[in-house]
MDAnalysis code that builds the backbone (N, CA, C; Angstrom):
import MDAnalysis as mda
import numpy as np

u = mda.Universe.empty(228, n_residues=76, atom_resindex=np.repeat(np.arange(76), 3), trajectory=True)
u.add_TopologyAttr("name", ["N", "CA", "C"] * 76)
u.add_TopologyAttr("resid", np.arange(1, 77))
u.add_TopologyAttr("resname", ["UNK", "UNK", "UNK", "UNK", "UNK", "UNK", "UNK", "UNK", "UNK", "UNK", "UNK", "UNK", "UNK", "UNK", "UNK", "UNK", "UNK", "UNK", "UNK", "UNK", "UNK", "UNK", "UNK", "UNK", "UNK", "UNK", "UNK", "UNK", "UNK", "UNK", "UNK", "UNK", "UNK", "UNK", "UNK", "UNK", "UNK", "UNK", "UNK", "UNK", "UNK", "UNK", "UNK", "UNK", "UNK", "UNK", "UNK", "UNK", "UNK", "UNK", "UNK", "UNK", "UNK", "UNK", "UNK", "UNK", "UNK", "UNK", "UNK", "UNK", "UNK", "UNK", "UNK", "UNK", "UNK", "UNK", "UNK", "UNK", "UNK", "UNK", "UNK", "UNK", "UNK", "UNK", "UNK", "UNK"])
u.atoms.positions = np.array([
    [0.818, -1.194, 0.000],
    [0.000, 0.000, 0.000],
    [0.859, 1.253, 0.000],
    [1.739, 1.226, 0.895],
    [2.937, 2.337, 0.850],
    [3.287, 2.766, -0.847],
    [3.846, 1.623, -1.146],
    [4.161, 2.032, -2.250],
    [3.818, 2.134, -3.513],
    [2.160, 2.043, -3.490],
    [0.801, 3.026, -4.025],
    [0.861, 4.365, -3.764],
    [0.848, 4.533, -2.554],
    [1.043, 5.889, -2.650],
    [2.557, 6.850, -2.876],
    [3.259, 6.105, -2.435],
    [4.828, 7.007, -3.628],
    [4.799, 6.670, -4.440],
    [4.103, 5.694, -5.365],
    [4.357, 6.065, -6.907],
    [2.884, 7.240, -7.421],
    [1.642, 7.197, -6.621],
    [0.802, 8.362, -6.853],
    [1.218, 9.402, -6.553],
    [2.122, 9.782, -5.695],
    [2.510, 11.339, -4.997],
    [3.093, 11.470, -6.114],
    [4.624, 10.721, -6.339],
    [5.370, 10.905, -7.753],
    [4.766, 11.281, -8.913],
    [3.714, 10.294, -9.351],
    [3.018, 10.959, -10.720],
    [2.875, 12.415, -10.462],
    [1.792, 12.514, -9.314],
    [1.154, 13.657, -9.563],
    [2.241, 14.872, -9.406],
    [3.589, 13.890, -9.060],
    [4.373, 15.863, -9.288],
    [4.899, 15.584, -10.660],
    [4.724, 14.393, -11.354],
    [5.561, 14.636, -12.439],
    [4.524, 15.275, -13.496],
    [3.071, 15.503, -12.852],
    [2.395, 16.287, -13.946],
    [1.919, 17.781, -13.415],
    [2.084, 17.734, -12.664],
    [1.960, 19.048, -11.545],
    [3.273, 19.886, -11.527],
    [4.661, 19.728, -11.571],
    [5.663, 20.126, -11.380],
    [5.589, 21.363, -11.923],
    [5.949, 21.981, -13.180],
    [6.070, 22.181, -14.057],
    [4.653, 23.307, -14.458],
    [3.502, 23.086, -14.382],
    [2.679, 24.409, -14.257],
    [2.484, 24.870, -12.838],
    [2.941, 24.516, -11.976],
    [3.118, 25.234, -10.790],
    [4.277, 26.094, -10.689],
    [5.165, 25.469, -11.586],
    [6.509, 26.808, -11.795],
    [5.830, 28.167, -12.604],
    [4.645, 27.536, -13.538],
    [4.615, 29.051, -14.291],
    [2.950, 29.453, -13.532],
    [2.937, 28.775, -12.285],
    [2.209, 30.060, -12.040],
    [0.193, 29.467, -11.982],
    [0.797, 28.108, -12.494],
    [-1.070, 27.470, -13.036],
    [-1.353, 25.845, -12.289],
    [-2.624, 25.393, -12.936],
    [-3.178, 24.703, -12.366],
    [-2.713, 23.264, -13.265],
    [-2.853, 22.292, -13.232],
    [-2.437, 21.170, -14.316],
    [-3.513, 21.785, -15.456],
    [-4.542, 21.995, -14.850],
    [-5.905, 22.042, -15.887],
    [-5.583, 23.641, -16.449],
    [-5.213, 24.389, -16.316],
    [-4.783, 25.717, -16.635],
    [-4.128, 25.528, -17.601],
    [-3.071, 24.615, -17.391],
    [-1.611, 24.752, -18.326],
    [-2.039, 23.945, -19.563],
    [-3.179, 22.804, -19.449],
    [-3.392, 22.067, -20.375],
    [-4.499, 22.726, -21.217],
    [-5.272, 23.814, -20.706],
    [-5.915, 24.517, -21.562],
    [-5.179, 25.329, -22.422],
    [-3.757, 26.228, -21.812],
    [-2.890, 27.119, -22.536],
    [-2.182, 26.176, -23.705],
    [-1.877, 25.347, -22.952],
    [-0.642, 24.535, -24.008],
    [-1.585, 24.159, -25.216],
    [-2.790, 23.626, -24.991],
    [-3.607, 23.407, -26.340],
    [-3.800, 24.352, -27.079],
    [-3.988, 25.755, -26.571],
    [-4.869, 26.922, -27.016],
    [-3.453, 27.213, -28.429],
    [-2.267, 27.263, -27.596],
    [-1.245, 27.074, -28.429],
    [-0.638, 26.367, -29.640],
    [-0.985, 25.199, -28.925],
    [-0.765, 24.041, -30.217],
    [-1.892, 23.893, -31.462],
    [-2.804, 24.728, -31.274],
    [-3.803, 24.847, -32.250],
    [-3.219, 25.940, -33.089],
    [-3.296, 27.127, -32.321],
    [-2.742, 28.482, -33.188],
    [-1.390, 28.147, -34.425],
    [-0.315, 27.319, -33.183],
    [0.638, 26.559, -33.971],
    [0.517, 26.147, -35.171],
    [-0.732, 24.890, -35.238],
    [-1.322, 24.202, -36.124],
    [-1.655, 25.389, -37.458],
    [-2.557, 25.959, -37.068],
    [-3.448, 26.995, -37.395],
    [-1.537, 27.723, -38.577],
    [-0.565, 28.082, -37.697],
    [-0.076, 28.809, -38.696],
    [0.932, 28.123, -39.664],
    [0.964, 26.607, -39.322],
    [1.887, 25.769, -40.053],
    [1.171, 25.817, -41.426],
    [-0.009, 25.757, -41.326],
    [-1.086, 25.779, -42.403],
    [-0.734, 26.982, -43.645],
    [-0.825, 28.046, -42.637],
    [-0.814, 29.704, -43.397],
    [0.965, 29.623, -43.802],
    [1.578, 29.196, -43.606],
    [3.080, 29.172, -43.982],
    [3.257, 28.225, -45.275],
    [2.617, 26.934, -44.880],
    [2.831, 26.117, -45.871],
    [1.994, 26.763, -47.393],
    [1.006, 27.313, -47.454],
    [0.156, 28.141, -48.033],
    [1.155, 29.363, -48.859],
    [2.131, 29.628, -47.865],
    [2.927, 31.283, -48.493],
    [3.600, 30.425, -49.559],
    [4.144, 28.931, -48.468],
    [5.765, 28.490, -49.506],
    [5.228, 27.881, -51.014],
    [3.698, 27.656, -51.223],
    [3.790, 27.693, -52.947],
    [3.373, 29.019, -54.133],
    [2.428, 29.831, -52.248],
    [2.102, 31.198, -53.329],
    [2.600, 32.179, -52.461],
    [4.005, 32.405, -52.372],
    [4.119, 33.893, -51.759],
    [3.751, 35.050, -51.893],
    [2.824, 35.328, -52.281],
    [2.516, 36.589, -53.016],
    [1.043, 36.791, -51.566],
    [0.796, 35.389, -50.639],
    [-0.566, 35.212, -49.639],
    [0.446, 34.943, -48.547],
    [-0.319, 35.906, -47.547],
    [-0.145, 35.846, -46.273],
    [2.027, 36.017, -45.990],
    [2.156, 36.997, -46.331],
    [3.428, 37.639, -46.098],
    [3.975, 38.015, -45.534],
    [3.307, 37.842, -44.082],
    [3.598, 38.467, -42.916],
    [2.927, 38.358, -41.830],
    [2.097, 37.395, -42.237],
    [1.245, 36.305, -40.933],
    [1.985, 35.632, -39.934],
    [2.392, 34.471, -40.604],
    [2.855, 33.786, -39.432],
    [4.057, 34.885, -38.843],
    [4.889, 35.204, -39.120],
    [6.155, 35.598, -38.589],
    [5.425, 36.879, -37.959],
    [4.765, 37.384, -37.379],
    [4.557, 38.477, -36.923],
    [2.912, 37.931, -35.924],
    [2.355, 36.612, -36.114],
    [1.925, 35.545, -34.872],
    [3.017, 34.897, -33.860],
    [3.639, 34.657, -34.645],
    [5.180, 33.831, -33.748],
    [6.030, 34.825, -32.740],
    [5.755, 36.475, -33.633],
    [6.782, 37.460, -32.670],
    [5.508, 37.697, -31.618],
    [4.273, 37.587, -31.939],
    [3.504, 38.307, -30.849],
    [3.202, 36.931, -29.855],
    [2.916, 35.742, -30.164],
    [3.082, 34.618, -28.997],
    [4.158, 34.251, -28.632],
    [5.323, 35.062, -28.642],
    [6.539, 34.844, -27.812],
    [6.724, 36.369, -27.365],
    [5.886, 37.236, -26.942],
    [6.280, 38.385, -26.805],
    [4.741, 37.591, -25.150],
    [4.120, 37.112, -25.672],
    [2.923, 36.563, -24.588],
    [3.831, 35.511, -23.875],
    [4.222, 34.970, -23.908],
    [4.602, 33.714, -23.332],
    [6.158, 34.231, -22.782],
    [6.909, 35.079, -23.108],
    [8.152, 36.070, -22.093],
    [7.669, 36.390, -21.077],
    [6.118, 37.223, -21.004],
    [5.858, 37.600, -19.834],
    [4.750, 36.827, -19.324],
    [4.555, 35.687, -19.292],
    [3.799, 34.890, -18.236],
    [4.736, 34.266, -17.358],
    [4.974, 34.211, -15.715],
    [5.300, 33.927, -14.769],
    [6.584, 32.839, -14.942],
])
């Protein structure tokens, strides 16, 4: 039984660790990190889109990428 519960304490810091450094909840961080990995998604799309017609979207992604790392410098 003991060692049910040190391997549950363990999990839960190995998923807890890490948004408690920046400041959030497990459920916080897993809403941000998605909200992200979509936008991500979202601009791999609009890039791949420039690299056969550059003449579309010229300044999308690279100026999404400077402003979600200008968000994510100053969160905690």
């Amino acid at each position: 039984m003991k060692l049910i519960v040190i391997i549950f304490i363990t999990m839960a810091n190995i998923f807890t660790k890490h948004p408690k450094e920046v400041g959030e909840t497990y459920f916080q961080h897993l809403w941000i990190a998605l909200k992200y990995s979509f936008k991500l998604l979202l601009l791999f799309v609009i890039a791949f889109i420039h690299s056969i017609f550059p003449f579309i979207f010229k300044t999308t992604t690279s100026a999404k990428i400077i402003e979600m790392a200008e968000k994510l410098k100053n969160r905690k």
